[in-house]
C-alpha positions in Angstrom: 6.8 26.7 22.9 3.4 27.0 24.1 2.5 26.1 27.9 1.2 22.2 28.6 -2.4 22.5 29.6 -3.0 21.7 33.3 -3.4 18.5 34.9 -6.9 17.5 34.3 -8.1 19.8 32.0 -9.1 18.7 28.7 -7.0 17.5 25.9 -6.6 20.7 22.9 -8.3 18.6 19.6 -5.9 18.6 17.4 -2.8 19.7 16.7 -1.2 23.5 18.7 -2.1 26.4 16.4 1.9 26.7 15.9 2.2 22.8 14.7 3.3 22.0 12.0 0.3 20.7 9.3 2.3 17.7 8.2 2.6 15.3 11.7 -1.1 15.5 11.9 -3.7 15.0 9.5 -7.0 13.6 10.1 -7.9 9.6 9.6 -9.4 10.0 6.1 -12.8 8.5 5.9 -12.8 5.1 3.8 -14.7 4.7 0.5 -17.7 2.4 0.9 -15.2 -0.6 -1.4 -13.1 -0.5 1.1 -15.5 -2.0 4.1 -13.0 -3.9 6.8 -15.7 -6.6 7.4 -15.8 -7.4 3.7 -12.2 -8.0 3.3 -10.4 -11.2 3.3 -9.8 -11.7 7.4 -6.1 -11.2 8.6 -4.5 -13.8 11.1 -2.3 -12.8 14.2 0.9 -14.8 14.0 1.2 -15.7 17.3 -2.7 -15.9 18.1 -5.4 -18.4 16.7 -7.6 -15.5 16.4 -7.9 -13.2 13.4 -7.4 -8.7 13.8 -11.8 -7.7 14.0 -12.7 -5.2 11.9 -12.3 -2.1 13.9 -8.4 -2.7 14.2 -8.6 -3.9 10.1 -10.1 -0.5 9.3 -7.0 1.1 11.2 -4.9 -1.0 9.1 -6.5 0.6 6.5 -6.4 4.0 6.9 -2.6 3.9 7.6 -1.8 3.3 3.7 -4.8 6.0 2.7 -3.1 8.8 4.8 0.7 7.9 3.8 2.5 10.0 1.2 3.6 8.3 -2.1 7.1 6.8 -1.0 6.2 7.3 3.3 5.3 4.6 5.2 3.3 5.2 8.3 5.0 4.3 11.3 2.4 1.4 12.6 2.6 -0.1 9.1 5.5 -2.0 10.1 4.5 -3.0 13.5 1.3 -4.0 12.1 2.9 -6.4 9.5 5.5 -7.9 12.6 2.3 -9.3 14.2 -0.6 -10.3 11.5 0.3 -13.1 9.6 2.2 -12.7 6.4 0.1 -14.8 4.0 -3.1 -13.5 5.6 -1.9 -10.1 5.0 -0.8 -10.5 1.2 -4.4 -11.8 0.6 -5.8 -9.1 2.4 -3.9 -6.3 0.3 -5.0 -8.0 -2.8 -9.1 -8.5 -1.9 -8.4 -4.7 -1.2 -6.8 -4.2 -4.4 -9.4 -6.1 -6.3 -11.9 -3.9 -4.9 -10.2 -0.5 -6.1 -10.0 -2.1 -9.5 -13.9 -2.6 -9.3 -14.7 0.1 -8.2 -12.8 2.0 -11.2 -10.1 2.3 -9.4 -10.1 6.1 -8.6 -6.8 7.4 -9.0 -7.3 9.4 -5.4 -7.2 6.2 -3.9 -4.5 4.8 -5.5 -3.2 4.2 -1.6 -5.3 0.9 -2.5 -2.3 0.0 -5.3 0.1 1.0 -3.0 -0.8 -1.0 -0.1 0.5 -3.9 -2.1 4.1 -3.1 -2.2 3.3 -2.9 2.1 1.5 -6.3 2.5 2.5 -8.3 -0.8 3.9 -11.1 -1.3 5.7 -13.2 -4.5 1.9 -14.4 -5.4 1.0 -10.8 -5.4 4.2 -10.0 -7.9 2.6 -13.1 -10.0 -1.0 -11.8 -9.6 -0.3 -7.8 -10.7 2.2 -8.6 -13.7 -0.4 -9.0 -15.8 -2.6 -6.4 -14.9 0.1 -3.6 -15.1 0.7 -5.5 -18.5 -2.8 -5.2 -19.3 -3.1 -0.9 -18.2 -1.8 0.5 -21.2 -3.8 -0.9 -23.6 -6.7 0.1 -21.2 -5.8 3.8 -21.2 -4.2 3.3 -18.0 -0.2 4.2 -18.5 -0.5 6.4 -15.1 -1.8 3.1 -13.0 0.9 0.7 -14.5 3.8 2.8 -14.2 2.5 3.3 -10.6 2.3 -0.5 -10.8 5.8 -0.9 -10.4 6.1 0.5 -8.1 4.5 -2.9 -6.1 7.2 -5.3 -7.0 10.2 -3.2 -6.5 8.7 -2.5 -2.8 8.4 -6.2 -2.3 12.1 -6.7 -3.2 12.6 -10.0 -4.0 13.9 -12.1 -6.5 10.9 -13.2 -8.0 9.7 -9.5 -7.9 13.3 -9.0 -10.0 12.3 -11.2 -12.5 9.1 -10.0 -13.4 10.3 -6.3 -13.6 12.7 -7.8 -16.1 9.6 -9.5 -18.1 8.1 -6.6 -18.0 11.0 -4.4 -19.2 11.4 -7.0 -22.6 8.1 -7.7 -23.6 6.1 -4.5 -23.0 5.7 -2.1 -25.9 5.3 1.3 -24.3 8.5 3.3 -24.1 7.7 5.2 -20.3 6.8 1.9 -19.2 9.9 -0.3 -19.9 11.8 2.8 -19.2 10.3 3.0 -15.6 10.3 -0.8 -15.4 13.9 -0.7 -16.0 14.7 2.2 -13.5 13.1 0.0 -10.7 15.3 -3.3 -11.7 18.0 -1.4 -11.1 17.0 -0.1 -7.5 15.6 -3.9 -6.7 19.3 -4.9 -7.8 20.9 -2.3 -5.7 19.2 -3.2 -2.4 19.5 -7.0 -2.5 23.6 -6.6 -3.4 
């Protein structure tokens, strides 16, 4: 274990030479679509006031710098404060800006940000885009997709996994859409 640096000398930037690479990666820098002040304005629960957009850009850079499946450990105290509704809308204004900006499959965190902050209107809102990706030569995105509702968990994110599963036509995608019924199932008993 290396020595701890002195009192009053300067913090080492970044992680010890002997560190492990994977606790500490650097805030990613946010694509211009993704502008905290331009996004739909997120509500403390407990507060009349709304999170400014230095803390929003935070927010936002926990979902770009988590691992597929990994939650960052201040997404779920962020969500205990801000205001459930106001963060739904926010996850989809940020969606809705990946999807206009061509929705670069690097950022995909912006897709998966959903499942974090969404809500049953946001189950109702993707169905029919993920519906809508194959046909648009985007299999990879809607199989992703499912992802969303499965993380949200709830009945009505149940159901339309299962209208998915009977009325799509692509094989990986009622397969997968199956899969995820099954794991939704599972966790709510």
């Amino acid at each position: 274990m290396p020595p701890r640096p002195a009192p009053g000398s300067p913090a080492p930037e970044g992680p010890p030479a002997s560190a492990s690479a994977r606790w500490w990666r650097p805030s990613p820098a946010l694509p211009a679509w993704a502008d905290p002040a331009t996004l739909p304005r997120i509500r403390l629960k407990d507060d009349p006031g709304t999170l400014p957009a230095g803390p929003t850009g935070h927010l936002l850079t926990m979902p770009a710098m988590s691992a597929p499946g990994a939650v960052r450990p201040g997404v779920p105290l962020a969500v205990a404060v801000l205001d459930a509704a106001d963060l739904a809308e926010f996850g989809w204004g940020l969606f809705q800006r990946w999807q206009n900006a061509g929705a670069p499959a690097k950022e995909k965190w912006a897709l998966d940000a959903l499942g974090l902050v969404g809500d049953d209107e946001t189950v109702r809102r993707l169905t029919p885009v993920i519906r809508a990706w194959p046909g648009e030569r985007g299999h990879r995105k809607a199989v992703a997709g499912l992802d969303v509702p499965a993380s949200i968990g709830t009945g009505v994110a149940l159901m339309h996994l299962h209208g998915i599963a009977q009325r799509v036509t692509f094989k990986g995608l009622k397969d997968r859409a199956v899969d995820r019924i099954a794991e939704v199932a599972d966790a709510m008993g």
